[in-house]
N, C-alpha and C positions, 0 to 999 in steps of 0.2 A: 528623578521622576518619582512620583509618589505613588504607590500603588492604592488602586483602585478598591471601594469595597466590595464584599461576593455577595451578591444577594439571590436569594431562593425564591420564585414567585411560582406558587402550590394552587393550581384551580384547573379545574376540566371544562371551564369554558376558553377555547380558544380565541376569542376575542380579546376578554378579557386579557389574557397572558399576553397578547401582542400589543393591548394598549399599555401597559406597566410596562415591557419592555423597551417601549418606544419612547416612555414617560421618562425611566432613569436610565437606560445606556448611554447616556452621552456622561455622566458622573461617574456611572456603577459599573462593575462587571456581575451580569442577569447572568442568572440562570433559569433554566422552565423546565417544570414537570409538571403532568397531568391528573396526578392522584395523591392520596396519602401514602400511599404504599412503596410508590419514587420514590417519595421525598423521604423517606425515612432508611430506603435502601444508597438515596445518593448521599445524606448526610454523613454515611458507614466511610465513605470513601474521600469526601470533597469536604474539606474547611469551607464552611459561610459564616456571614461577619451577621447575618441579617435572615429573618423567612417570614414572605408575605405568603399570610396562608387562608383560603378559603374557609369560609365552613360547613357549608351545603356541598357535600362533595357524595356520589356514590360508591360502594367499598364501605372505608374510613372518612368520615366526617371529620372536620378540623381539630374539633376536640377533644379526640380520639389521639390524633393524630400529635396535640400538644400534648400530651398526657407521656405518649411513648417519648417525645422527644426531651423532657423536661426529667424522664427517669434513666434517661442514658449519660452515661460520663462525655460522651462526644458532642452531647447537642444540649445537655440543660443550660449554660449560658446564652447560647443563641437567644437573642430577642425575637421577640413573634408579632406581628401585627397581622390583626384579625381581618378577612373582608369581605363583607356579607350585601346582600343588597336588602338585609331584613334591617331595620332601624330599633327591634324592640331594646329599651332599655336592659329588661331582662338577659338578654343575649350578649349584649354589652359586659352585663355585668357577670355572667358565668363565665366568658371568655377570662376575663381580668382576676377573677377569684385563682382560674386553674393557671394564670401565670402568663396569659400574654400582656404585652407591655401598651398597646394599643388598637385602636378599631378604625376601620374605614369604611365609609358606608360607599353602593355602588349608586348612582354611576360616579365614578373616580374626577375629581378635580385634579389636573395635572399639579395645580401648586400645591397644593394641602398634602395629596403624596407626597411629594418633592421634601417639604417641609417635614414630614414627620417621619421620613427614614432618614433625613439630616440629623434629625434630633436624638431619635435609637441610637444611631452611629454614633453620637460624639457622647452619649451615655454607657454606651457601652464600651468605648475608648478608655473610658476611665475608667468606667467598672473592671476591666481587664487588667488595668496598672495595678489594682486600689487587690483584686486579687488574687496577681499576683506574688507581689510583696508579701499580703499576706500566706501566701500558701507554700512559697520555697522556704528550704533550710537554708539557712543565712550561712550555714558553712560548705558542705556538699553542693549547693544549686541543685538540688531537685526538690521534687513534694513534700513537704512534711508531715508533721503528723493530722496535722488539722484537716489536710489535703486528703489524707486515707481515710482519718474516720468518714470524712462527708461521701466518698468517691464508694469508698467498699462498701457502705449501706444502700448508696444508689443503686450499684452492680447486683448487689445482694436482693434489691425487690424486686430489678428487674430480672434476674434469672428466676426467681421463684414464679413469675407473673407468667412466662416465655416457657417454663421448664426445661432450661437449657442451665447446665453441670459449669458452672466455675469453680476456680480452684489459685487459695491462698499461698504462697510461701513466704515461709516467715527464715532469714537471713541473717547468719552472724559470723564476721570473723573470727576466726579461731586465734584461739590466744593473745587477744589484742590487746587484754592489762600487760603482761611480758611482752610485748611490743612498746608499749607505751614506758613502761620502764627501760627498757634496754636500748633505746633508741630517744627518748622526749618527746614532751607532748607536741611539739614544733612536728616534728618528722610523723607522730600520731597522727594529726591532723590532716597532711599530706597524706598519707595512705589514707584517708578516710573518705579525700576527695576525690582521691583515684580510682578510689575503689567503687564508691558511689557513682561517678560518673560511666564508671564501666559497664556497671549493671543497667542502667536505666540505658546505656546504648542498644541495647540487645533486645528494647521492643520495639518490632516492627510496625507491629500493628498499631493504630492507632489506640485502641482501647484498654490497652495492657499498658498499666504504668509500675515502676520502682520507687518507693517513698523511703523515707530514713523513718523510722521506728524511732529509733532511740538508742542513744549512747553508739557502738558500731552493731545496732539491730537494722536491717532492711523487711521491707516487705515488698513484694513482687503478687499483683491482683491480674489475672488472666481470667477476664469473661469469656463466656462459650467456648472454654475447654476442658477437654476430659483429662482422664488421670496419665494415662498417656504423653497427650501435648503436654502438661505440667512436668513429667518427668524429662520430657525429649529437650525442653526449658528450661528447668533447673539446673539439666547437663551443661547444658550452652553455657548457662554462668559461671557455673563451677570451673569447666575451661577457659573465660573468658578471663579469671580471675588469677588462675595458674599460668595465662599466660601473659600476665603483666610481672610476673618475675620481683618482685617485691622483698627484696632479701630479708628473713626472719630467722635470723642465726637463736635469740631464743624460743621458738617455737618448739614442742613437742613432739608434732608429726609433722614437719616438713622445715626443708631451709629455704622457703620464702612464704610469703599472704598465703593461705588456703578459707575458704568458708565451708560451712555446713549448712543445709539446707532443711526443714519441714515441711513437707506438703501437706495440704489438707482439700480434698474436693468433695461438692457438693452433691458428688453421683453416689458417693459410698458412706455421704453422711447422713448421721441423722440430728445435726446441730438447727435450732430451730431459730438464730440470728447469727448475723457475719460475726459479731464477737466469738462466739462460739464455734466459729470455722477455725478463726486467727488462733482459738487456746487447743485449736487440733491441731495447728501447723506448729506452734509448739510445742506439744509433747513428741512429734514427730522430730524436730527439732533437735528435741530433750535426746531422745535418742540414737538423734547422728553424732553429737558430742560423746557418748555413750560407746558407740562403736569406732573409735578412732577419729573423729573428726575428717573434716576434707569430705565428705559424705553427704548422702541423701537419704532420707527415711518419709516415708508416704503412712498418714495416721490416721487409721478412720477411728471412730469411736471404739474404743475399749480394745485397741489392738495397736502395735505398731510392724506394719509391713516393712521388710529389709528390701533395698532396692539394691539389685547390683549393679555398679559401676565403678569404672574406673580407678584406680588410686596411680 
């Protein structure tokens, strides 16, 4: 059985909403909400493939409404088709500028609907293979780096936009050159997947993702969290990590895999781009290594706080 695609249809005319749903439920699996404000709260929770979305709305107007969903990691790939009952070019072409991918004008022709969320759909089929591919670490499977620069700048404007605290950690095993020697780069590799795949387990949310850095660097991007969650998070990995038992007979601090953690958050900083978060969750970093490894250190500008836990 093939599954169905999700589509979003966003208007506070209830008319309307009942004739788009009438139009593609027999293809699609619809969904309906009455505002910008839904639809941007049900994006947070529900994967859609697709969002037909108004743009004379009260509240949040459509373009509003693109604007938020095109700066969040959850929803900028979603395609948008516009649908207004005004025909001006103009409109047309402000919609298209800020990134929807097409327009419908009212009243709705069933086929021409029909027709151009077919069309979305199987562009955006590809475009999802096409970046993919592009965005995993071809060794680890998960995000790469290309994945975090484009992801944590998103995060990054929109927590500044929202004034709402994220917060970076930046990930590294400990001792992983004397791993790679006393074991080969075979058995390396293997712990690299393991390990990776362990971390990016551990986000629930959808918004929180785990990317490979580089060589065995991670980074872990938690939007709308305080320094708190980040540590309560960091904890999780660091256990999650010790408890895959990974034997490191030449390790320093421990006889098996340990990591060390950096935090860096946005509530205690005053870094004035996401780079400049990630060179805080390093020197925080810098200083878990510093204190024994296996450890966590929280780094605002010009200071590094010691966090207690666990060894």
């Amino acid at each position: 059985m093939i599954n169905k695609a999700k589509i979003l249809i966003v208007d506070d005319d209830a008319l309307n909403r009942i004739i788009l749903e009438r139009t593609l439920s027999d293809e699609h699996e619809v969904y309906l909400v009455a505002s910008g404000e839904e639809a941007l709260t049900f994006v947070k929770h529900t994967q859609v493939d697709l969002i037909i979305l108004d743009i004379m709305m009260p509240g949040m107007n459509g373009y509003d409404v693109l604007v938020e969903l095109k700066e969040s990691s959850l929803s900028h790939a979603i395609p948008i088709i516009f649908i207004s009952a005004n025909s001006s070019h103009e409109d047309e072409a402000k919609g298209l500028e800020l990134g929807a991918m097409d327009y419908i004008v009212k009243p709705f022709c069933a086929s021409i609907v029909k027709v151009r969320v077919r069309n979305q759909l199987l562009i955006k089929q590809k475009n999802d293979l096409l970046e993919m591919l592009a965005s995993i670490d071809g060794l680890t499977e998960i995000p790469n780096r290309r994945y975090l620069d484009e992801n944590l700048e998103r995060e990054w404007r929109r927590s500044k936009r929202n004034n709402s605290s994220m917060c970076v950690l930046l990930i590294d095993i400990d001792h992983f050159k004397r791993y790679n020697d006393c074991y080969g780069h075979r058995a390396g590799d293997d712990c690299l997947k393991a390990v990776a795949q362990t971390l990016a387990a551990q986000c629930e949310r959808g918004s929180d993702f785990v990317a490979r850095y580089g060589g065995e660097e991670f980074v872990a991007v938690l939007p709308e969290t305080n320094q708190q969650g980040a540590i309560a998070f960091a904890n999780k990995l660091r256990e999650a990590i010790n408890d895959l038992n990974i034997e490191h007979n030449a390790s320093l601090n421990a006889s098996h895999i340990t990591i060390s953690i950096g935090i860096a958050s946005s509530e205690s900083s005053q870094a004035y781009t996401e780079k400049a978060l990630l060179e805080e969750a390093d020197s925080g970093l810098y200083n878990a290594k510093k204190s024994g490894r296996n450890a966590i250190e929280l780094a605002p500008i010009g200071t590094c706080e010691r966090l207690v836990c666990q060894h």
